[in-house]
N, C-alpha and C positions, 0 to 999 in steps of 0.2 A: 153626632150620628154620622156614619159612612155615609159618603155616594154610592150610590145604587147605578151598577149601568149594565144599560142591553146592548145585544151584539148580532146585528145579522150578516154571515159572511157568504159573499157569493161568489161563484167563478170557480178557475181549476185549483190545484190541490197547492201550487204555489202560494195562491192569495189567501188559501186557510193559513198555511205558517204564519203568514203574516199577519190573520186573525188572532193567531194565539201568541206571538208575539205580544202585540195588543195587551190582550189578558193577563200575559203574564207582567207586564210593567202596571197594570191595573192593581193587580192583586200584592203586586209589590208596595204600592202606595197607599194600600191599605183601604180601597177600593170594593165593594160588595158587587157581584154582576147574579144576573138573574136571567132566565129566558123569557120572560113573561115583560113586554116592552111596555104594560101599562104601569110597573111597578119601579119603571126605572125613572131616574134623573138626568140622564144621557141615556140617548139612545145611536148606537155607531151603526152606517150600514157602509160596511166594505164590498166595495163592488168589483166589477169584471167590467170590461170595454173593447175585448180581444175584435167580436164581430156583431152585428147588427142585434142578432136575436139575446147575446149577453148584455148589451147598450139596453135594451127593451127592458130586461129584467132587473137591470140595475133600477133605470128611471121607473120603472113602476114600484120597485121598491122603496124608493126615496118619494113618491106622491105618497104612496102606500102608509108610510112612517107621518109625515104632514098631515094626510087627513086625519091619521088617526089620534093626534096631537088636539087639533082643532076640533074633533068632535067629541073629545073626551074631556068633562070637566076636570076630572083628577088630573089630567094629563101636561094642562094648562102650560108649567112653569117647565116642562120638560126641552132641554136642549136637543138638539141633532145635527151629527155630524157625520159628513159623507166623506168615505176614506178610501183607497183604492185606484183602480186604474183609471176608472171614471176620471174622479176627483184629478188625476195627473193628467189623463189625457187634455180634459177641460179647463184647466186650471184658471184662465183668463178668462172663458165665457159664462160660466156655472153660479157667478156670484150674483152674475147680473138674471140670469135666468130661472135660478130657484133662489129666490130673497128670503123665500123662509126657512133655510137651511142658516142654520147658527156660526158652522165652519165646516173649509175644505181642509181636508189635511192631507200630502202627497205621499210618496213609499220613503222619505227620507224621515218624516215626522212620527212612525208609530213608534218609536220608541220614546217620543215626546208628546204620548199624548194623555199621559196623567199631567201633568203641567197645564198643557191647554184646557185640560177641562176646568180642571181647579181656578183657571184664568176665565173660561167661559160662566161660571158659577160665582163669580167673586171672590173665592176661597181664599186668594195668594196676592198679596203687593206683589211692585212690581219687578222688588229687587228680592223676594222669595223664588221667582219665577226664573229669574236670571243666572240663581243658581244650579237651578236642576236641567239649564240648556233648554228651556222650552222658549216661546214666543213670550216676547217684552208686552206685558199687561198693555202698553197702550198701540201694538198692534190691532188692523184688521183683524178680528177671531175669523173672518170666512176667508181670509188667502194664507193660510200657512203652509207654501206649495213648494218645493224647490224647483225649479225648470228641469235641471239635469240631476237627477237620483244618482248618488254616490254611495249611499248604503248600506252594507254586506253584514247579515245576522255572523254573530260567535258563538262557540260552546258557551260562553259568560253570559249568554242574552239570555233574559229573564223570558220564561214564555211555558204556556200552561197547554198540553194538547188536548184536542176538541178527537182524536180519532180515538175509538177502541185500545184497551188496555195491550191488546196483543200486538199492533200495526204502528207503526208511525214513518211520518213522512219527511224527512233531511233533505233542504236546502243547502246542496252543495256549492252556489253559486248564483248571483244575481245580472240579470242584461242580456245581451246579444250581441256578436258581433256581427251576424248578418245581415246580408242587405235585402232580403226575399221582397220582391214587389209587392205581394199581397198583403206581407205582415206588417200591423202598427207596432207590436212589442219594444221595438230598440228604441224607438221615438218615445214609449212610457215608460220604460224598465234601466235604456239606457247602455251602457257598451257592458260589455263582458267582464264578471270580477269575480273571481274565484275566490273563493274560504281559504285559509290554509290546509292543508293536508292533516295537520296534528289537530286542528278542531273538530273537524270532519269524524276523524278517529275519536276523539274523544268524546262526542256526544253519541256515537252508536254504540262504544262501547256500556256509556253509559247508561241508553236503551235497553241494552241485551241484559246486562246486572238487574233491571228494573223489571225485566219479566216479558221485554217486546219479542216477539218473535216474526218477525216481517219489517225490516226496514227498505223504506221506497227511497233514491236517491233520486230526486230530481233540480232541474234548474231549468233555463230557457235551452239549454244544450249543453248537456250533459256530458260527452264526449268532449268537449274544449275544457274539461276541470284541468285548471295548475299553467295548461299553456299559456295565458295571459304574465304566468309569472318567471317564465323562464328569461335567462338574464340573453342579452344581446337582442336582434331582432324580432318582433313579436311575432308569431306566425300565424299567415295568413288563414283567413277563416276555410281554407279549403284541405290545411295542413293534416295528415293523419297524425294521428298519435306517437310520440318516439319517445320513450320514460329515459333514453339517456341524456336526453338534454335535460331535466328535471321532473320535479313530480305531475303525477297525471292522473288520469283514469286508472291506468294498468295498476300503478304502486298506489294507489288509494284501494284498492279491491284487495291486490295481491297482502296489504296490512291488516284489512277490517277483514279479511280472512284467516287472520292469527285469531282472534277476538275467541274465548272462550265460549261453547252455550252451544245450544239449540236452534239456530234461526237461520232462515235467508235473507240474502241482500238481492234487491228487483234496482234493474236500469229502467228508468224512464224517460223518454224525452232524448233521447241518441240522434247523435246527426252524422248523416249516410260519408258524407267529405271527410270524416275525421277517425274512422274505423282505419286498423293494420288489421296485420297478420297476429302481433305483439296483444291488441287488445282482443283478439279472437282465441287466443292460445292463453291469456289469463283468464279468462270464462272458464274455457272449459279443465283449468286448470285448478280452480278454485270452485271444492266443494260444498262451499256455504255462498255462492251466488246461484240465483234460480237459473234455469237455463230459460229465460226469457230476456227478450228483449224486444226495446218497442224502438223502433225507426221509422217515424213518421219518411216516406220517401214522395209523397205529394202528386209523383207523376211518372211515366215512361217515357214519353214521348220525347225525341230533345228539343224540337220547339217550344215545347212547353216548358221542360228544365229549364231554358235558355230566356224565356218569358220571364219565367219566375225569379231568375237569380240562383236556382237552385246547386251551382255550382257544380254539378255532376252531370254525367250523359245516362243514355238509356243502357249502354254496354256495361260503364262501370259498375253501378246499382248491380244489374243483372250477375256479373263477377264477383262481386263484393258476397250477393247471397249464398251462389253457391259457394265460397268459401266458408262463409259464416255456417250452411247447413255440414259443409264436409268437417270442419273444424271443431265443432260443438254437437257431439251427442246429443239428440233429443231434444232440440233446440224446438222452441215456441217462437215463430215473430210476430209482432202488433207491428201493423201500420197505418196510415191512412191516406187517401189519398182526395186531390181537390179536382170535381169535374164541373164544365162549364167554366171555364178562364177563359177573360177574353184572348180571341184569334181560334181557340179550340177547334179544332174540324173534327169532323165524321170519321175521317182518318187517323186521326190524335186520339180519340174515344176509343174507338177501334185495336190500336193497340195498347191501349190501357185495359181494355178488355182481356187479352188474348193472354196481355203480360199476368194478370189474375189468375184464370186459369192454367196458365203452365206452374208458376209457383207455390199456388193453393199455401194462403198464408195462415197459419191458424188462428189469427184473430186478426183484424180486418175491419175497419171503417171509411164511408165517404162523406165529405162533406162537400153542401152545393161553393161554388166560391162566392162569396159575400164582397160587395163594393165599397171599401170603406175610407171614406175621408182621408185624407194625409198617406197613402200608400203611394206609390207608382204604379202601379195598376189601375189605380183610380182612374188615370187620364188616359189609360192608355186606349186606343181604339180597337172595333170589335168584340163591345161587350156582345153579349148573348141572351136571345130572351129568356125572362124568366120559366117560360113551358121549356123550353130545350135544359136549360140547367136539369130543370126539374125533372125530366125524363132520362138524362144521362145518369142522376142521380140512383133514381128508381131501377134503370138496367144493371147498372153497379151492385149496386146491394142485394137484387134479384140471385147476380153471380157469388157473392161473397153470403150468401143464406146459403144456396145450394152445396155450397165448398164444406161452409162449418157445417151441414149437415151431415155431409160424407165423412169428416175430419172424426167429427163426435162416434159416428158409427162404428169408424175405428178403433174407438178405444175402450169397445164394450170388449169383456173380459179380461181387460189389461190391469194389474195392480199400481195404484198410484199413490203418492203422499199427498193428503189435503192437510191444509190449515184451519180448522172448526170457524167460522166465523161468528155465528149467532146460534141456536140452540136447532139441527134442522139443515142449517146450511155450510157448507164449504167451499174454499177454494184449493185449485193445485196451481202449483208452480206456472203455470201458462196465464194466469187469471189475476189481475192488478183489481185492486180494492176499488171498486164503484165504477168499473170500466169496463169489464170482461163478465162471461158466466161465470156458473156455481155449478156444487155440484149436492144434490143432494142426497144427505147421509143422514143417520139412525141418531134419533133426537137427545139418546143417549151419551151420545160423545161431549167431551168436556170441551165449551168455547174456548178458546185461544190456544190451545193446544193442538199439534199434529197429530194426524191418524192414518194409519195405513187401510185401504181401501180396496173392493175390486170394484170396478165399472160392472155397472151390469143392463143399464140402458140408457137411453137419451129423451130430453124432450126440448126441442127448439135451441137456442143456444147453449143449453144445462146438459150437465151430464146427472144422472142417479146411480146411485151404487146400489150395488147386489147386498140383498138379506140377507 
């Protein structure tokens, strides 16, 4: 009789790949998974660690999975294994603190963790185990953690997707080279390691054959794909883009833009220091990339850039966009921004306000800044009380409602192409899957398939189409 295993994956759209990663070496070893955790024999819960309220969700998930273990007599002999950023971030404290967690497994071990289980179960000696690369039977089963993650998924990785038939999400890249004060990522993820180019290529091509019509490229930063591998000096995390020193952004778009079909390719996760001219002229160049893009730019103010790490000024950002609007037709930008950093003044807000309203982004988030462990921020002085975070938050997004209200107002009678998502709803080219509005359309339209549309009104972040 197969192993039975459940799978809760939580966090951003990176640590899903890596859920189905997971799955897909599960299903390779001939492994049965199920969503119903009382029926499993492993139960995995893949976590997030990014910031406080992700930390919260993970650990309530993993007490969540324990109780529900111990109060269930079927339950009894069920193993659990906590996988993910958690798991990496805690690596050394986690075994001592939840004793009833059976094993940690870190981002180097999902492709080893039909082995561990099989190890965790009895299933496999010790020199069974030995050969398929997993943990030596007479390891700890709760420290299978590597400290520094080396990692990087291939076209050849087995891996089963958890998104909709029409959507999928391509890891082009694992780490960071950044040093941003607030972020843990490079301390759990590790430095920067780009895919190849031809795997890259070859797995969306193989998407788009399969019937996807939306692929999401993302990584910890997106905009550094292939520089890590250019031959001579590495360039610096502030480097923009240059495809004649080797492959990049620009020649990985400009190739998956040969790709035969129907579909767009969406940037996710761009970083502001590594945009040209060169990778603004292959956007708008290449008619199978959406005209979105999401650049997280965090701040205006250079105090704050300079706090952060963020490597850029408040002029260049600002330079940067109007090229990217002048450059790109009908461009959408996401970004986000972080208010409440320690030192932040009245004045710093101020112009993070002002910078809002002059650029009116069409999609737009803020998050409060979160204090977290192991950062350089952490120690740094003039944190901020929490009411002030919390009210710089609340005037932010006050601004960024007002905007996309006006933004959406605009675009009643305008004709546009959505993507059908579910039977009812849609997205258009400005709208990333589980991130952005919708827009809603005639229940008639076939899911996963494009439809040309007119706007014809709005409600709150959504747009509705004309009857």
């Amino acid at each position: 009789m197969s192993t039975t295993v459940g799978l809760i994956s939580l966090g951003c759209a990176k640590n899903l790949i890596d859920s189905e990663v997971m799955i897909g070496h599960l299903a390779q070893a001939g492994m049965s998974l199920t969503p119903d955790p009382e029926l499993a024999d492993v139960l995995i819960v893949n976590t997030c660690s990014f910031i406080d309220m992700a930390k919260k969700e993970s650990i309530d998930a993993i007490f969540g999975a324990v109780d529900g273990r111990r109060t269930d007599p079927d339950r009894e002999r069920q193993k659990i294994i906590v996988a993910g950023c958690l798991s990496q971030r805690f690596a050394s404290e986690l075994p001592g603190i939840m004793p009833e967690v059976d094993a940690f497994i870190g981002l180097d071990q999902i492709t080893k963790v039909a082995p561990i289980i099989e190890n965790l179960l009895g299933k496999k000696n010790d020199a069974e185990v030995q050969k398929t690369e997993g943990p030596s039977a007479t390891d700890d089963p709760r420290d299978f953690v590597t400290l520094k993650p080396q990692y990087v998924p291939d076209y050849s990785t087995p891996r089963m997707r958890l998104t909709p038939d029409h959507f999928a999400y391509v890891k082009i890249a694992e780490g960071c080279n950044h040093t941003c004060t607030f972020c843990i990522i490079p301390k759990i993820r590790g430095q920067h390691r780009s895919r190849t180019q031809e795997s890259v290529f070859k797995e969306v091509e193989a998407l788009v054959k399969s019937g996807v019509k939306e692929i999401n490229l993302i990584s910890q930063d997106t905009t550094y794909f292939g520089m890590d591998q250019w031959e001579g000096e590495r360039p610096k995390p502030s480097s923009p883009v240059d495809s004649t020193k080797g492959n990049s952004l620009c020649t990985l778009l400009r190739q998956i833009n040969t790709i035969e079909g129907d579909f767009w390719v969406r940037l996710l996760y761009t970083h502001p220091a590594h945009w040209s001219d060169e990778l603004i002229q292959t956007i708008a160049e290449c008619d199978k990339v959406a005209k979105y893009v999401d650049i997280p730019l965090q701040h205006i103010s250079d105090r704050m850039l300079t706090a952060m790490k963020r490597v850029t000024t408040g002029d260049y950002i600002r330079d940067l966009l109007r090229r990217m609007r002048a450059g790109i037709p009908g461009l959408g930008i996401r970004t986000t921004f972080i208010v409440g950093f320690p030192g932040e003044t009245e004045e710093d807000f101020s112009e993070l306000l002002e910078f809002i309203r002059e650029f009116r982004f069409e999609r737009a988030g803020v998050f409060q800044y979160s204090k977290e462990e192991g950062t350089r921020a952490y120690k740094m002085d003039g944190h901020l009380h929490h009411a002030t975070r919390k009210s710089r938050w609340s005037r932010a997004m006050a601004e960024l409602q007002k905007i996309a209200g006006e933004l959406n107002a605009e675009q009643v009678g305008k004709q546009v192409r959505v993507l059908v998502e579910q039977p009812g709803i849609a997205r258009t080219q400005w709208d990333a899957p589980e991130i952005d509005g919708s827009v809603i359309v005639d229940e008639s339209l076939p899911v996963g398939e494009f439809a040309d549309i007119t706007i014809g009104d709005w409600r709150g972040y959504d747009l509705v189409a004309a009857r």
